[in-house]
C-alpha distance (Angstrom), angle and dihedral (degrees) to the residues before:
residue distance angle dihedral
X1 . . .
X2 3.57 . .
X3 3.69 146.9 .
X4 3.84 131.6 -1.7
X5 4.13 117.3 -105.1
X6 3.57 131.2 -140.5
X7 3.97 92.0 -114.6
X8 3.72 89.7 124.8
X9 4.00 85.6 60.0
X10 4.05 88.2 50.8
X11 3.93 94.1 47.8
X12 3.89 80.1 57.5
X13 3.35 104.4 60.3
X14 4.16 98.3 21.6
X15 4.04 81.2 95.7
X16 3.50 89.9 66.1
X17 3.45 92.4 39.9
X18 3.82 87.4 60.9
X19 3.72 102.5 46.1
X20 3.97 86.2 65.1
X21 3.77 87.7 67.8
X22 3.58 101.1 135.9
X23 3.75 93.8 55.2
X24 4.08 91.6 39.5
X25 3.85 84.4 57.7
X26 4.41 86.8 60.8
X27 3.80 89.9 50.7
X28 3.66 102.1 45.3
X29 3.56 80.8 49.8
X30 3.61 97.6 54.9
X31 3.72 87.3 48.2
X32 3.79 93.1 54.3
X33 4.04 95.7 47.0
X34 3.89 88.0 42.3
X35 4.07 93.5 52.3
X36 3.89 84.2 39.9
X37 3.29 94.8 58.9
X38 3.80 102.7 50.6
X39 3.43 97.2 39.5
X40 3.78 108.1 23.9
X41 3.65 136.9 -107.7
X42 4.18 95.9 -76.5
X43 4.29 109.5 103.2
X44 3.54 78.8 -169.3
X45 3.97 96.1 64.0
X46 3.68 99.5 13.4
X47 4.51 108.6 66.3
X48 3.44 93.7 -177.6
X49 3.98 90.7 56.5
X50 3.60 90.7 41.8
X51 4.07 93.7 55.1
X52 4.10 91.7 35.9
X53 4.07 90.2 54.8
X54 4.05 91.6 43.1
X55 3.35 90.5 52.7
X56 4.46 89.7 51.4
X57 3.11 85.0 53.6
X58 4.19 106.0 44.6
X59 4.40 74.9 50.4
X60 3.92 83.2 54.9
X61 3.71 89.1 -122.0
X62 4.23 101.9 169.3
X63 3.70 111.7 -95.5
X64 4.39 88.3 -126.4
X65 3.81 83.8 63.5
X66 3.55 103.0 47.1
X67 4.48 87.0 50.0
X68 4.32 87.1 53.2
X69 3.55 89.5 59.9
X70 3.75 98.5 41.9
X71 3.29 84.8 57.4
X72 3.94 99.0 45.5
X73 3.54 84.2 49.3
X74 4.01 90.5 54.7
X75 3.84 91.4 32.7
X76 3.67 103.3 -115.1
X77 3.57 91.7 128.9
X78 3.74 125.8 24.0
X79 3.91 126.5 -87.3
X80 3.77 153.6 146.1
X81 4.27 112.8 -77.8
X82 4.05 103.1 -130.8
X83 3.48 129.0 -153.9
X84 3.79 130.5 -140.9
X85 4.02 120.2 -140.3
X86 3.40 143.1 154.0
X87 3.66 133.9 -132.8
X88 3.92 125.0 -169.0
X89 3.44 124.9 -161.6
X90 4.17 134.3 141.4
X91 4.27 125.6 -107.5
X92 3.93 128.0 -153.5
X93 3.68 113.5 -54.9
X94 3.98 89.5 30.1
X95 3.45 106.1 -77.6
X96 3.73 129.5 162.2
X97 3.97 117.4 -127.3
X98 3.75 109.9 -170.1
X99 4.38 92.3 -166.4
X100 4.11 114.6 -163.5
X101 3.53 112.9 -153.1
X102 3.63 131.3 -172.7
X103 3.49 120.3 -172.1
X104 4.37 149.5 137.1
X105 3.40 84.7 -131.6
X106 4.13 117.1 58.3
X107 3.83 94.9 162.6
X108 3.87 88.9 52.3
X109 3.94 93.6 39.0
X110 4.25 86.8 51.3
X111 3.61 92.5 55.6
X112 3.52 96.5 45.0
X113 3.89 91.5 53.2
X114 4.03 88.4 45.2
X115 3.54 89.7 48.1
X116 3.93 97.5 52.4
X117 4.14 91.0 44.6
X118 3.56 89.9 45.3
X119 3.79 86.8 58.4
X120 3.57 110.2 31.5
X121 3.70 101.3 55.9
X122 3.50 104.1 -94.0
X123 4.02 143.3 104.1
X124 3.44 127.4 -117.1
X125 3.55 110.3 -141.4
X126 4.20 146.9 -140.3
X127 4.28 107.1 -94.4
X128 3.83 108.2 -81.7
X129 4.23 93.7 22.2
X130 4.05 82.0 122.9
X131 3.64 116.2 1.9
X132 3.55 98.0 92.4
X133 3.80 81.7 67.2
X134 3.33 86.0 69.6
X135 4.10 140.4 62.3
X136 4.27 126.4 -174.9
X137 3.71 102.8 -112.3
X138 3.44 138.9 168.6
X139 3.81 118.1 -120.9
X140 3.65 132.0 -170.5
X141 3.95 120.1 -171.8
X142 3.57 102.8 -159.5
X143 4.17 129.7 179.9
X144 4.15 123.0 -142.2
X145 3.62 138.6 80.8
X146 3.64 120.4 -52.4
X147 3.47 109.6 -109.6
X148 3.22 95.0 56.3
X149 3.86 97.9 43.8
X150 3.58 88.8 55.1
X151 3.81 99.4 50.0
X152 3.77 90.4 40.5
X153 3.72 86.9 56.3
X154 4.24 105.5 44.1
X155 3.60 84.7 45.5
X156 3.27 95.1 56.0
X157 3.66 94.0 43.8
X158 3.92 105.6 -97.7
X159 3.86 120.9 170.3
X160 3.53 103.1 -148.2
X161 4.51 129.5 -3.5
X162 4.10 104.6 -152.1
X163 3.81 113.3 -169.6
X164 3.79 103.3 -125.6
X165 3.72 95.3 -175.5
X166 3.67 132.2 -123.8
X167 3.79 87.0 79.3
X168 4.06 82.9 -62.1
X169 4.00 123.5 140.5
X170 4.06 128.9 -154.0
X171 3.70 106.1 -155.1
X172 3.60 106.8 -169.2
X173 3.91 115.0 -155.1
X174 3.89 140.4 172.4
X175 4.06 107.2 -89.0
X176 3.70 88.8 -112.5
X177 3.79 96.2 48.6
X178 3.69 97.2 60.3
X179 3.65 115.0 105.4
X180 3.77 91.4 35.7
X181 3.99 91.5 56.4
X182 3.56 88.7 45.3
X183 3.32 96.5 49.3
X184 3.74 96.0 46.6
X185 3.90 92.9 51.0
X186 4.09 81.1 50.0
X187 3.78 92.3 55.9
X188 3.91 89.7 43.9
X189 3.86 89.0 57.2
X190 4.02 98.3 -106.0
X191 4.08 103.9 136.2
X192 3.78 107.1 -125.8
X193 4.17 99.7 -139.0
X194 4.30 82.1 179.6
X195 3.48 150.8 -12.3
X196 3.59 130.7 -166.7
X197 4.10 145.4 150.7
X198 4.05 95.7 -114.3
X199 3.98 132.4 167.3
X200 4.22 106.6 -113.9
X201 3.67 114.1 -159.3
X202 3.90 116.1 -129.7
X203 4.19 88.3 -130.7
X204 3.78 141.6 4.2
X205 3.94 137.3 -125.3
X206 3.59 117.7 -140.5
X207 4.03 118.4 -123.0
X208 3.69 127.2 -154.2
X209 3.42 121.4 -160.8
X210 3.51 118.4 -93.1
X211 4.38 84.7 51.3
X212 3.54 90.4 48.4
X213 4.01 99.5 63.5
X214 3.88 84.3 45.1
X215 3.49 89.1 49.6
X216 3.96 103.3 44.2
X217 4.29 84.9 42.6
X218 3.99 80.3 69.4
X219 3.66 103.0 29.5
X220 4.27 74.1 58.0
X221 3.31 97.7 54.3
X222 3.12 97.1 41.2
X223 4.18 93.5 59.3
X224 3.54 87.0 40.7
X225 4.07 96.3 64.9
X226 3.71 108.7 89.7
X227 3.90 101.1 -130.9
X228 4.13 86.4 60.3
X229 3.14 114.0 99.9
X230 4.04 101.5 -179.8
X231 3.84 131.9 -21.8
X232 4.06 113.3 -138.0
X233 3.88 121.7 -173.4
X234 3.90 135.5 145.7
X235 3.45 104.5 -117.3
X236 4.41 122.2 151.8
X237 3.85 106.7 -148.4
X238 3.88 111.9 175.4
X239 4.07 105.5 -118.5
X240 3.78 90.3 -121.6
X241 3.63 96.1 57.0
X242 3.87 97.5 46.4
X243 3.86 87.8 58.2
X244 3.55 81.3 52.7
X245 3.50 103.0 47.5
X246 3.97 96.3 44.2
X247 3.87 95.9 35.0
X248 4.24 85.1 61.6
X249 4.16 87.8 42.0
């Protein structure tokens, strides 16, 4: 087991997160006719759709929803073709933000990401200024003691158990190994709180508090632009001064 994760930091801000529900509904969608349309409209044959629809429907995202844009995705009904990029830039206090963006519009979803850099502080970046910070993993927070967290997961095939605290687990997983991981530490009695395909950084840069606000004010507006789909980066904010920071927001 190694390391301890930030997950205290994402617990945080996941409130947040949630009140933006009608616009998280858009990008899960995008995700879902995206992974659709590269891989076909089957969860059964088609991982990424499988993990992209479970997480619709952990966001409570109505099941008619989530079948419209499987079938955009395979073109049974009519839709916009999206794009996945990346742009890389640096925050306050240094830290790397590796954005994904999926969009129908890539001039309009550039200037948007310019725009909110520009103004929050932070500098948008040449392609690969950051990314190699930053590998596609799968990762697993799972609840229970750890014993049996930890022989759920090498059984099943895990990479890497992190001890998140709180009695939480990280189980960190190849992309493609996901859902059958998760569904092995399931059937060996682990409760699965999440599971997701995410992008880990390889280190982290330590905020204090006056660069944290200024970061998490662009890390925010950022998330809240509709061509972003998620916002990775590898910043260490203590747990007592994110409560801080988003309790005066």
């Amino acid at each position: 087991m190694s390391g301890h994760s930030k997950w205290a930091n994402i617990k945080h801000r996941k409130g947040r997160q949630d009140a933006k529900r009608g616009k998280l509904f858009g990008k899960l969608g995008k995700a879902i006719e995206v992974a659709a349309r590269n891989g076909g409209g089957n969860i059964e044959f088609n991982p990424t759709l499988g993990t992209a629809v479970e997480k619709a429907k952990a966001a409570s995202m109505p099941n008619d929803n989530i079948e419209r844009a499987i079938k955009r995705g395979t073109g049974e009904v009519e839709g916009a073709i999206y794009e996945e990029s990346f742009y890389e830039g640096y925050g306050p206090g240094g830290v790397a933000l590796y954005v994904q963006v999926l969009t129908d519009n890539r001039n309009r979803a550039a200037s948007d990401v310019r725009s909110a850099f520009t103004r929050h502080n932070g500098n948008l970046g040449e392609p690969g200024s950051v990314g190699y910070l930053f590998t596609q993993r799968g990762l697993i927070l799972a609840s229970g003691s750890e014993d049996d967290v930890m022989l759920a997961a090498i059984d099943a095939g895990a990479d890497d158990i992190r001890d998140a605290g709180d009695g939480l687990y990280e189980v960190v997983t190849e992309p493609t190994d996901l859902r059958d991981v998760r569904d092995a530490l399931g059937k060996g009695g682990v409760e699965i709180e999440s599971a997701d395909v995410t992008q880990l950084p390889s280190n982290t840069v330590h905020v204090e508090e006056d660069e944290a606000k200024k970061l998490l004010r662009l890390i925010d507006a950022l998330e809240d632009l509709d061509d972003v789909q998620a916002v990775f980066s590898n910043y260490d904010i203590d747990d007592e001064v994110m409560e801080k920071v988003l309790a005066e927001a």
